[in-house]
Each structure stands twice: as C-alpha cells, then as structure tokens.
C-alpha positions as CSV (number, residue, x, y, z in Angstrom):
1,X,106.5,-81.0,113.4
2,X,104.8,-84.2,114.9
3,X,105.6,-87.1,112.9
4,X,103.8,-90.5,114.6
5,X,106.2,-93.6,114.0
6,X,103.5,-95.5,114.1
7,X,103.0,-94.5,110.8
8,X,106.4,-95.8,110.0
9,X,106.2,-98.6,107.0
10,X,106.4,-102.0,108.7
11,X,110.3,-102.5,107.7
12,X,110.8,-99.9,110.1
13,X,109.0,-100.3,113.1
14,X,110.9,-103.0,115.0
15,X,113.8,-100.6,114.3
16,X,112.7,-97.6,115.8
17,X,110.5,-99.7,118.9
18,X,114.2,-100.9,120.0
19,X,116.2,-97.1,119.6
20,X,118.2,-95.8,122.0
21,X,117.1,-92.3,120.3
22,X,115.5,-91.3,117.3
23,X,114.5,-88.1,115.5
24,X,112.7,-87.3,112.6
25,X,113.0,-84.0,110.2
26,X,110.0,-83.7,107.4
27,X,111.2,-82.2,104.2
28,X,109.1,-81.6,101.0
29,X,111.0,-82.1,97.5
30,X,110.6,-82.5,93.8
31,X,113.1,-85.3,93.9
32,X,113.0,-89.1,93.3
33,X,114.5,-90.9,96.4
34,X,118.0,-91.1,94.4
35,X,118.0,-87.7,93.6
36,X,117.0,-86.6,97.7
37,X,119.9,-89.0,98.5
38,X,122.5,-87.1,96.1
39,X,122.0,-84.0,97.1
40,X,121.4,-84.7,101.0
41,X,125.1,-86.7,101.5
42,X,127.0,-84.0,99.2
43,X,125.7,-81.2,101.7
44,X,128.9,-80.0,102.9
45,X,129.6,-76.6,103.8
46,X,133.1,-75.3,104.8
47,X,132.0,-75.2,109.0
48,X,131.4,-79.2,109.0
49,X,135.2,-79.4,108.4
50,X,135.7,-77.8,111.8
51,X,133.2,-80.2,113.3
52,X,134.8,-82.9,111.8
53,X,138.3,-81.7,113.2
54,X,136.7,-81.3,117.0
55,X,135.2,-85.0,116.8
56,X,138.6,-86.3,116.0
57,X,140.2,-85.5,119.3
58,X,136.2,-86.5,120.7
59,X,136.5,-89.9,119.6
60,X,140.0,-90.7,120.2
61,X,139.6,-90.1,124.1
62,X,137.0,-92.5,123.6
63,X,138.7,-95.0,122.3
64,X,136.9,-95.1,118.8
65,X,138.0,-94.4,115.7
66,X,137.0,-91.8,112.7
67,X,136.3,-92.7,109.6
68,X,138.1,-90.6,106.8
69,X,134.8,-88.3,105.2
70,X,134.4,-88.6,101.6
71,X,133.2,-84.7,100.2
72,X,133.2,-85.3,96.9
73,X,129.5,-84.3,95.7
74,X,127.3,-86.9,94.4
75,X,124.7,-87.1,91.1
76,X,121.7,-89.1,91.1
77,X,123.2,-91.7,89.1
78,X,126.1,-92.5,91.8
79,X,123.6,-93.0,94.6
80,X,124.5,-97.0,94.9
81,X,120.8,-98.6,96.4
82,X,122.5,-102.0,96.3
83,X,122.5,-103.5,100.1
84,X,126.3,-103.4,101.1
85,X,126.7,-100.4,98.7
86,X,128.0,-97.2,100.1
87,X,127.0,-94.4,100.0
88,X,129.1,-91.7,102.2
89,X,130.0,-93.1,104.9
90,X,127.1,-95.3,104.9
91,X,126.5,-98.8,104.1
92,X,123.5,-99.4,102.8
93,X,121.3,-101.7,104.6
94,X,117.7,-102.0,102.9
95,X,116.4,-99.9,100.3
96,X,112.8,-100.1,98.1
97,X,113.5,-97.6,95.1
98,X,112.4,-94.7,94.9
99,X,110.8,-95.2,98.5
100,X,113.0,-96.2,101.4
101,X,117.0,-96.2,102.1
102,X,118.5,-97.0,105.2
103,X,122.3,-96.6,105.8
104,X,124.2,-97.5,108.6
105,X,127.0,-96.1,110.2
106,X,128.4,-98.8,112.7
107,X,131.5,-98.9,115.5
108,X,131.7,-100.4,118.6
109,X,130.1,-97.7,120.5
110,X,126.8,-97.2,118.6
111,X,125.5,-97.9,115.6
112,X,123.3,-95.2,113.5
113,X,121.2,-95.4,110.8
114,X,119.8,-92.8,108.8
115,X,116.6,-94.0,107.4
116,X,114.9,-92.1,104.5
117,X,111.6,-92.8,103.6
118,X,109.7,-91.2,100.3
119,X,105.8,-90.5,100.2
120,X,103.7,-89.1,97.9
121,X,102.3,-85.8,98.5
122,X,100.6,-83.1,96.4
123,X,101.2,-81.1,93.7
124,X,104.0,-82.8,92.5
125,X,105.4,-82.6,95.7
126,X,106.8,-85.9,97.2
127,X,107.4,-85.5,101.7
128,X,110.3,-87.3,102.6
129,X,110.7,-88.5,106.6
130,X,114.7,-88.5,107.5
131,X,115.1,-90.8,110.9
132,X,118.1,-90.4,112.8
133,X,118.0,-94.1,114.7
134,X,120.8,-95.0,117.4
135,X,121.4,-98.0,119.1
136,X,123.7,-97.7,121.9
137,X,126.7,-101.1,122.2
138,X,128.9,-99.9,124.6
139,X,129.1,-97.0,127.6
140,X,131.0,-94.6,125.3
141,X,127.9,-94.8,123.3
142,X,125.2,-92.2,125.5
143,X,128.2,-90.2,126.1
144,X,129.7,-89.7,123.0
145,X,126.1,-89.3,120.8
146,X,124.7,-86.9,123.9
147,X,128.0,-84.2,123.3
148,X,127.4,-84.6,119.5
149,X,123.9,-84.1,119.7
150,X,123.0,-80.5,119.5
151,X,125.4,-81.0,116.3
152,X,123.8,-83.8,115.3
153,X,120.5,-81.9,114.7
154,X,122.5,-78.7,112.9
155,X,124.2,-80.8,110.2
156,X,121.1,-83.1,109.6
157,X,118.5,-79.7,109.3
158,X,121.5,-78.5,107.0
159,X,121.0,-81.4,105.1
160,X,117.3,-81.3,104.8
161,X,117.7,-77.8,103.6
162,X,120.1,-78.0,101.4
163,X,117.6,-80.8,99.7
164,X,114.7,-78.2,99.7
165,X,117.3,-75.5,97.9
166,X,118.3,-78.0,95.3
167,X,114.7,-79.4,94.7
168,X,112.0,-76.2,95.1
C-alpha cells in the first residue's frame, strides 16, 4: 500500500516533514472515528502481555521507564476527544470529530504519536490512515524504537485488523 503524505491534511504535514520515522497502515471500516478508536486501543490479545513483559527489562537498561498498560476494553462512548484526555496510554493531542485524533505517547527518549485520520470512501465504507510518527530526543531513542520495531508493525497491523473484524 502507497499512501503519499503529501496528501496528509495540513495539521499534519509539519509533523510528519520533521519525523524521525513514520509509517502508515490503510484500513477500511464502517465505523465513525470514535468507534475506530474503541475498538483499535482495546485490541489486546494474550501474546502482547509477553511483549509487554520483554520491554520491561528493554527499557530499564535504558534508563526509561514503562508505563503501567491499561487493558480494559473500551466502547465508543469512552473514547475521550478532549485535548489532554487520555485515551490508553495516550494523551490526546488534537482531534476534529469524527475526522482526525492524534495521541501522544511521550518520555525522554522519543516521543510517538499515533495519528488517525478518517476519510470518506464508498459504499458506506469510510478509509482510515493510522501514522505511526516518532521523534527521536535522546540517543536511547534510534536504539530503543529500531529493536521494537519489527514489533511495532505486528501490534499496530493487529490493531488495524482487529478494527476491520469488529467493523466489516
């Protein structure tokens, strides 16, 4: 999938011209952006536990800390839009309802932002773009993100799935 950033809405593009990396995954839905948003954060299967347990003894040799993972799953109605809001372990940092969220996960290594952007497509079919966008503060930042990566890109596709199961 070839997604041009270009065609990024404005909000975005001095965000992703300054990244350290970004990624993009293309998902198709019936969902309003609240609804996407539930059911993409609540994605939690029984292996990202394991994950979670090997990134603890990652980030402490690091120097960083880990935040504690909240896997309670969320309805539409939860999903807080409201800038400083959280949702996850995400604050949210700019939102247009029902067409653009970004959260932000910060610590003094990197800071990432999950940016999720609704269009509309056909057939009652909405396309949402999911941006991974990291911005690198410190040394441990390259090194930590490049040994989660291949991860990274597992639990975010899991995600995206997981929205196209819930939404058909």
């Amino acid at each position: 999938m070839s997604i041009r950033f270009a065609d990024t809405t404005p909000e975005l593009a001095e965000l992703i011209a300054r990244a350290d990396h970004v990624d993009v995954k293309r998902v198709r839905a019936r969902a309003s952006l609240r609804g996407f948003l539930a059911a993409f954060i609540s994605y939690h299967p029984r292996w990202l536990d394991w994950l979670y347990v090997a990134r603890a003894g990652l980030v402490r040799l690091l120097g960083m800390r880990q935040e504690h993972m909240d896997t309670a799953p969320l309805e539409e109605k939860d999903v807080d839009l409201t800038p400083g809001g959280m949702l996850g372990f995400f604050t949210t940092e700019l939102s247009r309802e029902d067409r653009l969220w970004v959260g932000i996960a910060e610590d003094k290594h990197l800071a990432a932002r999950v940016v999720v952007e609704r269009r509309t497509g056909d057939h009652g079919m909405a396309v949402f773009l999911v941006f991974t966008v990291v911005h690198y503060k410190h040394w441990t930042g390259p090194v930590y993100f490049n040994l989660i990566r291949p991860f990274h890109h597992l639990v975010v596709l899991g995600m995206c799935r997981s929205v196209e199961r819930t939404f058909p």
